[in-house]
N, C-alpha and C positions, 0 to 999 in steps of 0.2 A: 547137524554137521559141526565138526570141529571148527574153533576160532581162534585158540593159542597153541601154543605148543607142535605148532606143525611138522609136519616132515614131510619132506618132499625130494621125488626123483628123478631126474632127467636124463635120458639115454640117448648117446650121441649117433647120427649114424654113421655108415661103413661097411657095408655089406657085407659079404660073412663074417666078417671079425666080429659079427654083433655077438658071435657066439663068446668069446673072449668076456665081453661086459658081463653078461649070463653068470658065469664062471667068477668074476669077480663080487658079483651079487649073491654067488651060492655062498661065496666067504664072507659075505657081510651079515647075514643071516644066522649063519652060524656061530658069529663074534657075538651078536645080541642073543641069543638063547641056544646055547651047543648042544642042550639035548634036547629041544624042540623048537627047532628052527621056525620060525614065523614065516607067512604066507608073504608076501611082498605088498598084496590087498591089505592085508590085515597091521601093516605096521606103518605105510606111508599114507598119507592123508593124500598124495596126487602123485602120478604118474606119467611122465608125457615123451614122448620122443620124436626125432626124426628118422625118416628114411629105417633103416632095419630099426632103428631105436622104438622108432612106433609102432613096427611089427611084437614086437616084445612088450613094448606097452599094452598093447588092448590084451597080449599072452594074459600076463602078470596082474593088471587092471580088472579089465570087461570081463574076464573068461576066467578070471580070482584062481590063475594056476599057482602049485608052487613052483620054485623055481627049477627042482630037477624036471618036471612036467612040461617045462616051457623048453630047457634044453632038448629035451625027447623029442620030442614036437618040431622044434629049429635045426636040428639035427636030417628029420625028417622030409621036411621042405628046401633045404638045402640039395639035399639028393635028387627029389624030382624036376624042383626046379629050375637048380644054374646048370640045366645044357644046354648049348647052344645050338641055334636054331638053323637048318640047311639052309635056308632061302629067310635073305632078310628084308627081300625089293617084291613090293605086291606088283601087280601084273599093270596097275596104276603109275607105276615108279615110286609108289610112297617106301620110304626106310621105315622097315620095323623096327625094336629093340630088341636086342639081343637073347633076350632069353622070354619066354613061351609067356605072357601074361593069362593065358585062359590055363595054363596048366598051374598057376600061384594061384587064381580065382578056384580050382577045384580042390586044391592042397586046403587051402583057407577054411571051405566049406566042410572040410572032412574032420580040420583041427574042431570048428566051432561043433557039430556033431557030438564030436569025441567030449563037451563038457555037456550033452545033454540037452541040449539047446536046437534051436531050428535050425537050417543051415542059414535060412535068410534072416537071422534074429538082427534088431537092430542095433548098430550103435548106442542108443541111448541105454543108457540102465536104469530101469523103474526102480532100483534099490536104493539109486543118489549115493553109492558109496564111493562111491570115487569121481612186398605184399605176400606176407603168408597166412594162411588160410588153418585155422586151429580147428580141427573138428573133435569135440568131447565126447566123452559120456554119458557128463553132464549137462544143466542147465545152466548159463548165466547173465546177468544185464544184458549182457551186450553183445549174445552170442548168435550163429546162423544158426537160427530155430527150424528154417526150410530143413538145413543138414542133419541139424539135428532130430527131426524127426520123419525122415526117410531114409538116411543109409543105413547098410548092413553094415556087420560086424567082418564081414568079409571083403565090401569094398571100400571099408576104411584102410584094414591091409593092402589092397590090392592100390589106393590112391598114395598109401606113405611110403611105399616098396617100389613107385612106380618112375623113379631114375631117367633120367635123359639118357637115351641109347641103350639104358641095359632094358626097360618095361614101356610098352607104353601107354600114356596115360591112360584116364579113364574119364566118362563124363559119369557124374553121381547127381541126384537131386533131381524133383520135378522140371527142372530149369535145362538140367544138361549140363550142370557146371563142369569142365576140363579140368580136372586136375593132377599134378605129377607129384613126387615128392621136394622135401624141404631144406634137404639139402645143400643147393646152391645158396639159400641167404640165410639160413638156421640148422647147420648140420652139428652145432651143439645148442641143442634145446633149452638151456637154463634160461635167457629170458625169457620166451615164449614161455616155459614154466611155470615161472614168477609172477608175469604177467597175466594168467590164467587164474593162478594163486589171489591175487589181489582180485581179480574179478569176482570169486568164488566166495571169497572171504574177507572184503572191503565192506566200507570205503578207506576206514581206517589204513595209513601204512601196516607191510606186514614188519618190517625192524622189528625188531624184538618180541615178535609172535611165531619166527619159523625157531624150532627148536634146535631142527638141520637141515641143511640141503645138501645133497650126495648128486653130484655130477660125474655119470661114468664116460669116458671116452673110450674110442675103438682105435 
């Protein structure tokens, strides 16, 4: 794994305007090599996001799309997804969220399919190429190992997309852990990022080992 020269990206969330970052990302892409645009995998050393951010993340990451492939794709679950739901009071009186979580959990599994993959593959990537609660791809010191080696690739989507009032949560892990998205205390990811970064690639500071850091906002 790399140790200097890093690069690294952090995608804000914002629900559909994720598409917007996308679009800003297809231009960044094409600044670094115009006539063959690099993968997002293949040019950033880490990838992280919140809330849609991290929807995009595991896109561009875990599932090494390019970037018109991820808009296609975000495009696509945007459609199925954000409609709103007739009845949002269970018979319980519990409030649901706004929009259909088992129809984002089936979109997710069709995206993950479409790269070949199982629809239950997990979060973790055997390739190692790439209170808030960071779940990776990869391994580090000091990371939830439980998480990281039980959840899918789908209910990581399904935890970072999972918004107060619009999803709702989900329990992931042998344990049952609840979790919603990041939002509320990291809905721009660059510490979290960075902090990942240094795990990843410490102990040493990273100063003058990240070559760039590209923060996109929505």
């Amino acid at each position: 794994m790399p140790g200097n020269d890093l690069r690294l990206l952090a995608l804000d969330g914002g629900g559909v305007r994720g598409l917007s970052a996308l679009m800003i990302l297809e231009q960044l892409m094409e600044a670094v090599d115009p006539d063959s645009p690099p993968k997002p995998c293949d040019y950033f050393d880490m990838i992280g996001g919140t809330s849609t951010g991290g929807l995009i993340a595991v896109m561009l990451g875990r599932l090494r799309m390019t970037v018109g492939e991820a808009i296609t794709a975000y495009l696509s679950l945007s459609k199925r997804v954000f409609q709103k739901k007739a009845h949002r009071v269970t018979i319980k009186g519990k409030i649901q969220g706004r929009f259909d979580s088992d129809e984002l959990a089936r979109a997710m599994k069709e995206v993950v399919k479409q790269q070949d993959l199982h629809e239950d593959a997990l979060l973790k990537d055997a390739k190692q190429t790439s209170e808030t609660v960071c779940l990776t791809s990869y391994r580090t010191s000091r990371g939830n190992n439980d998480l990281l080696n039980s959840v899918t690739i789908w209910e990581a989507c399904r935890a970072t997309s999972a918004a107060s009032t619009f999803f709702d949560p989900i329990a992931v892990g042998r344990f049952g852990e609840e979790l919603v998205d990041g939002a509320t205390g990291a809905n721009n990811p660059v510490r979290e990022v960075w902090d990942q970064a240094q795990l990843a690639w410490g102990p040493e500071p990273l100063e003058g080992r990240v070559k760039c850091l590209v923060s996109i906002g929505t």
